[in-house]
N, C-alpha and C positions, 0 to 999 in steps of 0.2 A: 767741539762739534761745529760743521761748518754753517751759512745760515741755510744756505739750498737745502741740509740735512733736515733740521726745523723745521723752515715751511716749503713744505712738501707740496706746491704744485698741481702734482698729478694725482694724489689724493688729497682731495681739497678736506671733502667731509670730515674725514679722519684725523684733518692738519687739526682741521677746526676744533674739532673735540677733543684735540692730546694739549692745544692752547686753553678753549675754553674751560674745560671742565675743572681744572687746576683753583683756577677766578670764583668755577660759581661755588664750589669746595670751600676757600676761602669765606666766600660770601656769607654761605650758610650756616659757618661759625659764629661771623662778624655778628648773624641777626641774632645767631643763642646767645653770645654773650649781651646783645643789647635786652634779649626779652629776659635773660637772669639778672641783669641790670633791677630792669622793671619787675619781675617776679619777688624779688628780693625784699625790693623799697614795698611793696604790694601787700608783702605776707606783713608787714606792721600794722598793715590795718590800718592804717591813718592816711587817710585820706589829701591831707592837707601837704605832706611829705610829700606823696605818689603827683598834688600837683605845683610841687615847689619846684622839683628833678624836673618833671613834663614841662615846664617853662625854661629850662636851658638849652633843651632841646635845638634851638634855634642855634643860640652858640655852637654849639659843637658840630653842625651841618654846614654853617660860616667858616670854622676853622677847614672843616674838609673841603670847602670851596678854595680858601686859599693855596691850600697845600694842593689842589687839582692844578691850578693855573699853572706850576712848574710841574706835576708829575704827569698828567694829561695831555698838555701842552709840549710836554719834554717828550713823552715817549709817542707820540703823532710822529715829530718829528724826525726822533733817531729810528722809528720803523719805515721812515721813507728814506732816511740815509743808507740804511743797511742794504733795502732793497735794490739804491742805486749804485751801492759798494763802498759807499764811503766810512769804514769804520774808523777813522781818525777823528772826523769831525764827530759822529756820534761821542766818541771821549770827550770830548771837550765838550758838548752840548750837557753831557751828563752832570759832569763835574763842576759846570756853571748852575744846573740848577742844584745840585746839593746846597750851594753853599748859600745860596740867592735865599734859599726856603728858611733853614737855619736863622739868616737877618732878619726876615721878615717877622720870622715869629716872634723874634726878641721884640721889633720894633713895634709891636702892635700890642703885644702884654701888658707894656707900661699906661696905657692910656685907656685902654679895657681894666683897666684895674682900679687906677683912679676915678672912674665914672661910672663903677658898677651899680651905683643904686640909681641913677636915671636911666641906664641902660635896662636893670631890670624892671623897673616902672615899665617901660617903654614894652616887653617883654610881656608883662599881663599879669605882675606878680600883686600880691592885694596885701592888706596888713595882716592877714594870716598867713598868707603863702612866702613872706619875703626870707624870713630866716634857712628857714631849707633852702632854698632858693637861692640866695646870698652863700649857704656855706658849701653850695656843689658848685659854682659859677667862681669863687676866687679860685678853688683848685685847679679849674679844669683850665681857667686862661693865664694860672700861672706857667700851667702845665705847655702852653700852646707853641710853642717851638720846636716840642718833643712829637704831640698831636701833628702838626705840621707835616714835621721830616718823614713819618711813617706812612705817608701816601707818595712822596716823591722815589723812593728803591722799589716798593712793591708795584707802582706803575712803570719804572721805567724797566725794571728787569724783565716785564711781559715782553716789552718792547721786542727785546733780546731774544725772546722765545722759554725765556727762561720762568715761567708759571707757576710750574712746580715748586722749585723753592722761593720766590715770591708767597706763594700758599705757606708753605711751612714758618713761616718770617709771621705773617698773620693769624698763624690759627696758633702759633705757639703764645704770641701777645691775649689773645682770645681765651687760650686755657688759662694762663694765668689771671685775670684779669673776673673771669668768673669763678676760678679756686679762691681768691682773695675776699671778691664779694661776700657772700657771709659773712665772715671773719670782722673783717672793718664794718656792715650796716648792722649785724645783730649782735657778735658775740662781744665786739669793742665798744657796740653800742656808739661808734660815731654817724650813723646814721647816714644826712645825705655828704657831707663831705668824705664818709669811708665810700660810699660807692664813686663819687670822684678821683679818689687816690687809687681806688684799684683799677679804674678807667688808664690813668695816667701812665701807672707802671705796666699793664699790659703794654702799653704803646713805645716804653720805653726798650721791654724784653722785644719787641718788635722792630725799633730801628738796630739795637744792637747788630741780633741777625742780620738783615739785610746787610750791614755795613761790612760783617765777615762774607759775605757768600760773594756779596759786589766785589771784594780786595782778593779772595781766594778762587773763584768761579770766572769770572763774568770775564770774556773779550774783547766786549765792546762800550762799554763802561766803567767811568771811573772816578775816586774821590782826588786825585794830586790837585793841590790848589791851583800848581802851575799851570795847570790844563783849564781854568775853569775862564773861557771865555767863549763869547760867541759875537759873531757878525751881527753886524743889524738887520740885514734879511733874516738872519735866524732867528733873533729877537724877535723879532714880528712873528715871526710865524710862531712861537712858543705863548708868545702874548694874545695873537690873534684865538686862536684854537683854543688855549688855557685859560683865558678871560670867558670865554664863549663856554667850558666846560664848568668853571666855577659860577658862573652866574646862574645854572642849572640851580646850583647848591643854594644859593644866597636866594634867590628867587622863593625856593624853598620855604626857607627860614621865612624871607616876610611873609608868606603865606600861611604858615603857622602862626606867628604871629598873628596876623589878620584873625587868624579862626579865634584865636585865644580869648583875641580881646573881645569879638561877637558875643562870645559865651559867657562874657564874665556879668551880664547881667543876672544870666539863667544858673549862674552858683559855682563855685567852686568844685566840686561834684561833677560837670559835665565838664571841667578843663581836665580834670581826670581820667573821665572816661574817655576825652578825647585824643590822651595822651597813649594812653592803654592800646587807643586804635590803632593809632599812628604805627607802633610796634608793634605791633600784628600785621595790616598792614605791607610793612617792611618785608616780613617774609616771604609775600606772594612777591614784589618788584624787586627784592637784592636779589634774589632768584633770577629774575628776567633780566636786570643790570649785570647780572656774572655773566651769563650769555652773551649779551649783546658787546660788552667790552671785553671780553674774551677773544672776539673774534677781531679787534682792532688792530693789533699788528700785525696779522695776515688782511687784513682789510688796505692797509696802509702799504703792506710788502707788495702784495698785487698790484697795486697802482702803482708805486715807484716802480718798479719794473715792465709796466705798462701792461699788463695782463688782462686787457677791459672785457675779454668774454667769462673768462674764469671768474673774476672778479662778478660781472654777471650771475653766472649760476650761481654761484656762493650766497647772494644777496637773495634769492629766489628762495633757494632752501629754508636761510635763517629766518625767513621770512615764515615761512609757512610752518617751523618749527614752534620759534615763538608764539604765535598769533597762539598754536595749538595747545604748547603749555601753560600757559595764563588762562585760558579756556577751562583748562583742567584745575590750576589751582582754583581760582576763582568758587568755580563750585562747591570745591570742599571747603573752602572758608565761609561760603555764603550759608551750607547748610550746618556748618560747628560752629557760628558765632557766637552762639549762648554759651556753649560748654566752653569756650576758648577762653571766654571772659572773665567765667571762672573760674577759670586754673589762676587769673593773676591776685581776681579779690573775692570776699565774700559778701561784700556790698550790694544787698539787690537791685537798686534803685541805679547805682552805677552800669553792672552789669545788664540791665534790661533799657538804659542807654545806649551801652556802647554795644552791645549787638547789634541796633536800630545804624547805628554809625558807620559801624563795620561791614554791614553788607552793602552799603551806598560807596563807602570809599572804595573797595573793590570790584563794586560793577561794571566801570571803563576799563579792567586791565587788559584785554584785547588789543585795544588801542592804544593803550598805553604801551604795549612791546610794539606796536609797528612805530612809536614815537622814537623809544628807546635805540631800535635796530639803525633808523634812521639819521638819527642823532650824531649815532658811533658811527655811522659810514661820511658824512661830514665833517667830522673831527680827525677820523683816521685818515682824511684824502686831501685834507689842506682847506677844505669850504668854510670858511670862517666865518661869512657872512650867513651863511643858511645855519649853519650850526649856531649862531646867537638868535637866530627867528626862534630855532627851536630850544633852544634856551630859553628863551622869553614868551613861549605858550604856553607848555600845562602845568606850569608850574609857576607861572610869572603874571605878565600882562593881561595873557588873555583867560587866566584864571583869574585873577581879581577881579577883569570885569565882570566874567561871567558871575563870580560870589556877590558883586555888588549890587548886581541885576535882582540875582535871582533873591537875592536874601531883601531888596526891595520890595519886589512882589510877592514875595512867599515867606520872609522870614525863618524861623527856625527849617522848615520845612525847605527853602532853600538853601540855607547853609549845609543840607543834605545831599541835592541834587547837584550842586554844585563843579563838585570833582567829577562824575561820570559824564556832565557835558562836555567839560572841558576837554578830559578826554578823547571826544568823540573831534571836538573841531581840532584840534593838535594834529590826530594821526591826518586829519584831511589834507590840515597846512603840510603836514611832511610827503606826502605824497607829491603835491602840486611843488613845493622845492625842487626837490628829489628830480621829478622831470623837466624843473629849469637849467637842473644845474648839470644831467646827466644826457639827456635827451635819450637816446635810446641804448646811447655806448656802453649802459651798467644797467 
């Protein structure tokens, strides 16, 4: 199919949603297999497990940072190639980040492994928490090359227009990976390193796919080693944009981190329940993230083809889409927080936390999709600079200050409020970018 066929143009809305919807399909997998993840470790009742797992958490948001910098970075750039016709060089760009991601994971396993008990120190894990803790964090970063490669095909074959089976590449690792759970945390009884191994292997049944649909599907993508080089303007721009999209991730992580350690005065018990959050949570913003990056390779085709009114209306819509379904989750999590909490434990004292937790962490998401919308139209368009501003607010810089603010003057009570400011000044900064960078042309 040709790409004009794909992205359709003159049905923009429709382009939008036969790309998007594929992503947030995907997406909404990804968050069931993470909340069976946590359901699973849950239903033990042990408390001390549920915040062994919650402390790796970070890891494994690290690893998707890396694996972003080539799949995020890679597929910016081959949907501005496409759009400008260049399907050669897209090959070769593809082909260079496969193999790039592959080394990297290797490179980075061996020294994450040797230094896992200061790394988990550093993490928030306490002398009850480090065992569990210790035996889901050697799997999962032995695992990290495999973790890796499964963000670089299912990002770059969006690129392509190709969503759909990108979806099936994810939800099939996703089934497995929650069919397995059980099996490995209760019936094997290995507890938290089974639900690492079934993390692992879904990711593994994950790049397999991709790697047939890439060699048997795909036109403008490819694995030949011979192909796998790029210019150094390309380099930059894959590094520029992929550094900028992975730092989102990494940003993340310290941030959880930060909350982790706050809490480790107030018990083992609220890193739990703050864990619990966090994957809850997830489902209101993977939701909004399906959306939002869904639309990036027609964000990115329209600009390479210079289409700046269409490109315009587009951003207008997703705009007022988003804002409006975040609006709508939101609510229904703000009023099921109690009952959500206990679906994962029966811990009262947990649960009548983490609902307190839960409706604070999701009262910015409003703003948090016009972060997100904006984000992706900076990544998708080459803005490399604006896109590491917003890399480094609601989830980075100016959420730490704002937690170290607020948890100065308010303490617990601000380690609450925290998140829905930050929200509020992010979607600001992204506006005020947005019109630096576009002035009235988008």
């Amino acid at each position: 199919m040709s790409q004009k066929a794909i992205f359709d143009t003159n049905h923009l809305v429709r382009t939008y949603f036969k790309l998007a919807l594929p992503v947030v399909f995907s997406m909404v997998v990804t968050l069931v297999y993470n909340l069976a993840d946590t359901y699973f470790i849950a239903q033990t009742n042990d408390a001390l497990l549920v915040a062994g797992v919650s402390l790796c958490a970070p890891l494994f948001t690290m690893l998707m940072a890396i694996g972003n910098i080539f799949g995020q970075g890679g597929s910016s750039l081959i949907a501005r190639l496409l759009g400008g016709g260049e399907k050669g060089s897209a090959r070769r760009v593809s082909a260079f980040c496969f193999y790039l991601s592959i080394l990297t994971g290797v490179v980075i396993a061996v020294p994450m492994l040797l230094l896992r008990q200061p790394i988990l120190a550093l993490l928030g894990a306490s002398d009850k928490t480090i065992t569990h803790a210790e035996a889901y964090y050697a799997v999962i970063v032995a695992g990290a090359p495999l973790l890796i490669l499964s963000f670089i095909h299912t990002n770059l074959m969006r690129s392509e227009g190709m969503s759909t089976l990108s979806m099936v590449g994810t939800v099939s690792g996703s089934l497995l990976n929650i069919a397995l759970d059980p099996i490995f945390i209760s019936v094997l009884g290995w507890g938290a390193r089974g639900a690492a191994l079934a993390t692992v292997m879904g990711y593994v049944l994950t790049d397999v796919l991709c790697l047939i649909f890439v060699m048997k599907k795909s036109d403008a993508l490819s694995v030949d080693i011979r192909m796998a080089r790029v210019t150094g303007p390309e380099l930059g721009q894959i590094l520029s944009v992929g550094t900028t999209a992975a730092i989102t991730n990494i940003a993340t992580s310290v941030c959880v981190v930060l909350m982790n350690q706050f809490l480790l005065p107030y018990g083992d018990e609220k890193i739990a329940a703050l864990g619990i959050v966090l994957k809850v949570t997830m489902v209101v913003q993977l939701i909004l993230v399906g959306f939002s990056f869904g639309g990036v390779p027609l964000f990115g085709y329209l600009y390479g083809a210079g289409e700046r009114d269409k490109l315009r209306r587009l951003r207008r819509f997703c705009a007022l889409f988003l804002v409006s379904l975040a609006l709508a989750e939101s609510l229904a999590v703000f009023l099921l927080a109690t009952p959500l909490m206990r679906v994962f434990i029966a811990d009262a004292a947990i649960i009548a936390d983490g609902a307190v937790m839960l409706r604070w962490q999701i009262a910015g998401m409003a703003f948090c999709a016009v972060v997100l919308l904006h984000t992706c139209m900076f990544q998708a368009t080459g803005k490399a600079l604006q896109a590491l501003a917003m890399s480094l607010s609601r989830q980075g810089v100016l959420f730490v200050a704002v937690f170290l603010l607020a948890t100065l003057i308010a303490k617990y009570q601000g380690f609450l409020v925290a998140q829905p400011l930050s929200d509020v000044l992010s979607a600001a900064l992204a506006l005020v970018l947005f019109r630096g960078a576009f002035g009235r042309d988008v």
